[in-house]
C-alpha positions as CSV (number, residue, x, y, z in Angstrom):
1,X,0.0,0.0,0.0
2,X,1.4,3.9,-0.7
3,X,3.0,5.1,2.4
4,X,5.4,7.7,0.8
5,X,4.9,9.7,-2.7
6,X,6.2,12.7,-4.6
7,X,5.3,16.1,-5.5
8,X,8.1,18.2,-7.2
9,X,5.6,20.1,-9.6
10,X,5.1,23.7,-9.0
11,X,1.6,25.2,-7.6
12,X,1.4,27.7,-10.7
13,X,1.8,24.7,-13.2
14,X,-0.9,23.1,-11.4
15,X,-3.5,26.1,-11.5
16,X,-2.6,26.6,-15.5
17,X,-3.1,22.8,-16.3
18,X,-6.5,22.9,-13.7
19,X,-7.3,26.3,-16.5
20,X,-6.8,24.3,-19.6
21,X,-9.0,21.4,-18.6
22,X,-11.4,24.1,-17.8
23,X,-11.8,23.2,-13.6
24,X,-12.3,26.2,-12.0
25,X,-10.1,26.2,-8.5
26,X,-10.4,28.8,-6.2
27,X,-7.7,29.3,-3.2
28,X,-10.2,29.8,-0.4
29,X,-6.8,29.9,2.3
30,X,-4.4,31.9,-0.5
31,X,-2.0,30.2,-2.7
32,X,-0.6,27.3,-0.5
33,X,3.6,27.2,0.3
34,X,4.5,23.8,-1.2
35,X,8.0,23.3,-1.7
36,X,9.5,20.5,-4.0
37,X,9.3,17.5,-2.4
38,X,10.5,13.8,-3.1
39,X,9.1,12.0,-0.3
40,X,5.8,13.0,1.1
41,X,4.8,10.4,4.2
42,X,1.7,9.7,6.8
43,X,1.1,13.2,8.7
44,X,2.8,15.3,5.9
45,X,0.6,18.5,5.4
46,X,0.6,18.4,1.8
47,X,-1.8,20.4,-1.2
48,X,-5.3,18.2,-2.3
49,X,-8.0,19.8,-4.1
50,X,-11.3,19.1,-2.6
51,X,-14.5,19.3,-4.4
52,X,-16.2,22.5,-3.8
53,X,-20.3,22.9,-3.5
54,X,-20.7,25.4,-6.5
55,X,-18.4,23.1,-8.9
56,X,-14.7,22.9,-9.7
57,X,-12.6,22.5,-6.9
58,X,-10.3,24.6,-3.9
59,X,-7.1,24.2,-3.3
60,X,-5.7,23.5,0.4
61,X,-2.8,22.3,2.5
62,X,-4.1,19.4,4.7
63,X,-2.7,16.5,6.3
64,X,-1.9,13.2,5.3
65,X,-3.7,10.3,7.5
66,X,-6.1,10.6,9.8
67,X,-6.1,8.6,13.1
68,X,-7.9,5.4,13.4
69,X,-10.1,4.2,15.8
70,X,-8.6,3.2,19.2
71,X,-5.2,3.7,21.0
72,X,-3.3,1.1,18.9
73,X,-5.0,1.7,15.7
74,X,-2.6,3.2,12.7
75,X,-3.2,6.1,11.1
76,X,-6.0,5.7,8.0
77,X,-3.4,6.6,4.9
78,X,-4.9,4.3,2.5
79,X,-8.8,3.2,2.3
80,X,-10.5,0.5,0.5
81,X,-13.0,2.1,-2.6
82,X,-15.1,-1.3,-3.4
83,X,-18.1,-1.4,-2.6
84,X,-17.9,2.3,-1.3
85,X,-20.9,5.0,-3.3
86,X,-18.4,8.2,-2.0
87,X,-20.7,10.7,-3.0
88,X,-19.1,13.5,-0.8
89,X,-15.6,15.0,0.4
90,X,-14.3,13.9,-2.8
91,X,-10.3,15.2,-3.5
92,X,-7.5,15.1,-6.1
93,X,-4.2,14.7,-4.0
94,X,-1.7,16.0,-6.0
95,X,1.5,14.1,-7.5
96,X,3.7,13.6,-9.8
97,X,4.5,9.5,-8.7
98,X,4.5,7.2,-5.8
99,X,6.7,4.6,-4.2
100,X,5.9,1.0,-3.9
101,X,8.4,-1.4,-1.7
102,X,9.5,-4.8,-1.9
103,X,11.4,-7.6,-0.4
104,X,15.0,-6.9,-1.4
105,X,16.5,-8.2,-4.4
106,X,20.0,-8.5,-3.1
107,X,19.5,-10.7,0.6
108,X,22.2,-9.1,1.9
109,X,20.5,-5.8,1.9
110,X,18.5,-4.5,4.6
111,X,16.3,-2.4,3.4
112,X,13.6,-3.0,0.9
113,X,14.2,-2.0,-2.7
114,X,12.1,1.1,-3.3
115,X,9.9,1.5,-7.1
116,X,8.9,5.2,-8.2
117,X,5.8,4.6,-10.5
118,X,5.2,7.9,-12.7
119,X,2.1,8.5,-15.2
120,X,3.6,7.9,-19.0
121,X,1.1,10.8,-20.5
122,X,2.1,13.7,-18.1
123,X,4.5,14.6,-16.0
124,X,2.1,15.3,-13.1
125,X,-1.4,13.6,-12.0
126,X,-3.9,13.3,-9.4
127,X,-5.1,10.5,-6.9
128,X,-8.0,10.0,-6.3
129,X,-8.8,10.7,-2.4
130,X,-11.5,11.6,0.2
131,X,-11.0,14.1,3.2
132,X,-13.1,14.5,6.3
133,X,-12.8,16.6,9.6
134,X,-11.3,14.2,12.6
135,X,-9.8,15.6,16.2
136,X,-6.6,16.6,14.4
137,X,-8.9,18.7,11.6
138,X,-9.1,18.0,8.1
139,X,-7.4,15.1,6.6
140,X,-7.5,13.4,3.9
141,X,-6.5,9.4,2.6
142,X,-6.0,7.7,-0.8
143,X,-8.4,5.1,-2.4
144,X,-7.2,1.7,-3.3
145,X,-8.4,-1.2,-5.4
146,X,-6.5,-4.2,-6.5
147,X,-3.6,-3.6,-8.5
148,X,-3.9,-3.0,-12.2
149,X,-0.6,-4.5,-14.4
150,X,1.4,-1.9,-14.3
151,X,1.5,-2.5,-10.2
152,X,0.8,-5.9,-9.7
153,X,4.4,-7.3,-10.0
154,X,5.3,-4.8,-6.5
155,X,2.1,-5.1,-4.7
156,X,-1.5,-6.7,-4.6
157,X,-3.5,-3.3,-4.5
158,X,-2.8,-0.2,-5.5
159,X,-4.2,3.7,-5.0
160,X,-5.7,5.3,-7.7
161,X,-4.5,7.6,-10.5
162,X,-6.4,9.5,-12.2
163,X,-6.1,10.4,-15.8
164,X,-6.7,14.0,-16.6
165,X,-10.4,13.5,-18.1
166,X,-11.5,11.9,-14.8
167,X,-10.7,14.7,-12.2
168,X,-13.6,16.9,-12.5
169,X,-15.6,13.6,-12.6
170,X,-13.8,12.9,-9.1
171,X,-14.7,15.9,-7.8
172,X,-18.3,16.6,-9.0
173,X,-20.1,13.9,-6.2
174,X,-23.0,13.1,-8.7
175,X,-21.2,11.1,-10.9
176,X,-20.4,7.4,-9.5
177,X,-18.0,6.6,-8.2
178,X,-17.4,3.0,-10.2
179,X,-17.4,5.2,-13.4
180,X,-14.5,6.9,-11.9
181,X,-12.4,4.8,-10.2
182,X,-10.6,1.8,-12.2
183,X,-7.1,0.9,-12.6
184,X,-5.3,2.3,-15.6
185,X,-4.8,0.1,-19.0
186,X,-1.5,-1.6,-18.6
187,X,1.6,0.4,-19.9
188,X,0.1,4.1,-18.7
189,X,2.4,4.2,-15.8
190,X,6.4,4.4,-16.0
191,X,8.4,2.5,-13.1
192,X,12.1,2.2,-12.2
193,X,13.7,1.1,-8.8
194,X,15.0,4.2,-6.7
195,X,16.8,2.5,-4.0
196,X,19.3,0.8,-4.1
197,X,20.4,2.7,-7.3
198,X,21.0,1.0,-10.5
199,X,24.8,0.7,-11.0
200,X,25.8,3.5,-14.2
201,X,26.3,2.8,-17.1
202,X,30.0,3.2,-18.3
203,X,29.9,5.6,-20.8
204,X,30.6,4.7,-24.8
205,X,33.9,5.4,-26.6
């Protein structure tokens, strides 16, 4: 399950592609302070635009997770989206990839090897998400289904990108939610292992 993704596209690229697809997104808190960031993990505050009751969307800072239910529960980062209607406190979560882990190829190596998965069409995309207001305030969590084939090799579910066509679909809460939420075709999202690092290549004479 995503515990850790990436966000290293700027805030005014994001407002002028939001403009092109013609999604109106207002900035009901002002334009939010989001630095480049290559690891973005439960609790982060980081930007999600959440539906918005006129249409379009706003765009806000919130956090990552919220806590679950009882002292020992973890935090809710990822929630299941089968069987689940979703028609309010929709939200794009904003990235431009996501880490999967695995068992480590080399045993000698501690830690497990770590797979950035990037969309193929564009070099930033949304997830699909929900927020809601818990005792820490508003948080919000990504939706997962089983994996689609680009994922299924690292993990048995996945969250949920969305291609640009879908998001105002995500965010207008009339539309349902199975019309929106399926697993891209296989070969629309990019992956290479991050850690440990590829060996380089020696350069050609």
């Amino acid at each position: 399950m995503c515990n850790d993704y990436r966000l290293e596209v700027d805030i005014a690229s994001v407002m002028e592609d939001f403009e092109d697809l013609k999604i109106k997104v207002d900035l009901p808190e002002g334009t939010p302070n989001v630095a480049a960031r290559e690891d973005i993990k439960i609790t982060d505050i980081a930007p999600i635009v959440r539906g918005a009751a006129g249409g379009g969307g706003e765009l806000v800072n919130r956090r990552w997770s919220w806590p679950g239910y009882g002292t020992k529960s973890k935090p809710v980062y990822n929630f299941r989206a089968e069987g689940r209607t979703f028609d309010y406190n929709r939200c794009l979560i904003l990235a431009d990839g996501f880490y999967e882990f695995t068992d480590p190829e080399d045993p000698k190596q501690k830690r497990l090897d770590k797979w950035l998965f990037t969309m193929r069409d564009h070099r930033w995309f949304c997830i699909a998400g929900i927020w809601r207001e818990n005792p820490v305030g508003e948080a919000f969590t990504m939706l997962t289904l089983d994996a689609g084939e680009d994922v299924a090799p690292y993990h048995h579910r996945q969250i949920i990108p969305l291609p640009r066509d879908r998001w105002a679909a995500w965010l207008d809460p009339t539309v349902p939610a199975d019309d929106v939420l399926v697993a891209l075709p296989k070969g629309s999202l990019d992956v290479r292992r991050v850690f440990p690092q590829a060996p380089a290549q020696p350069a050609l004479l």
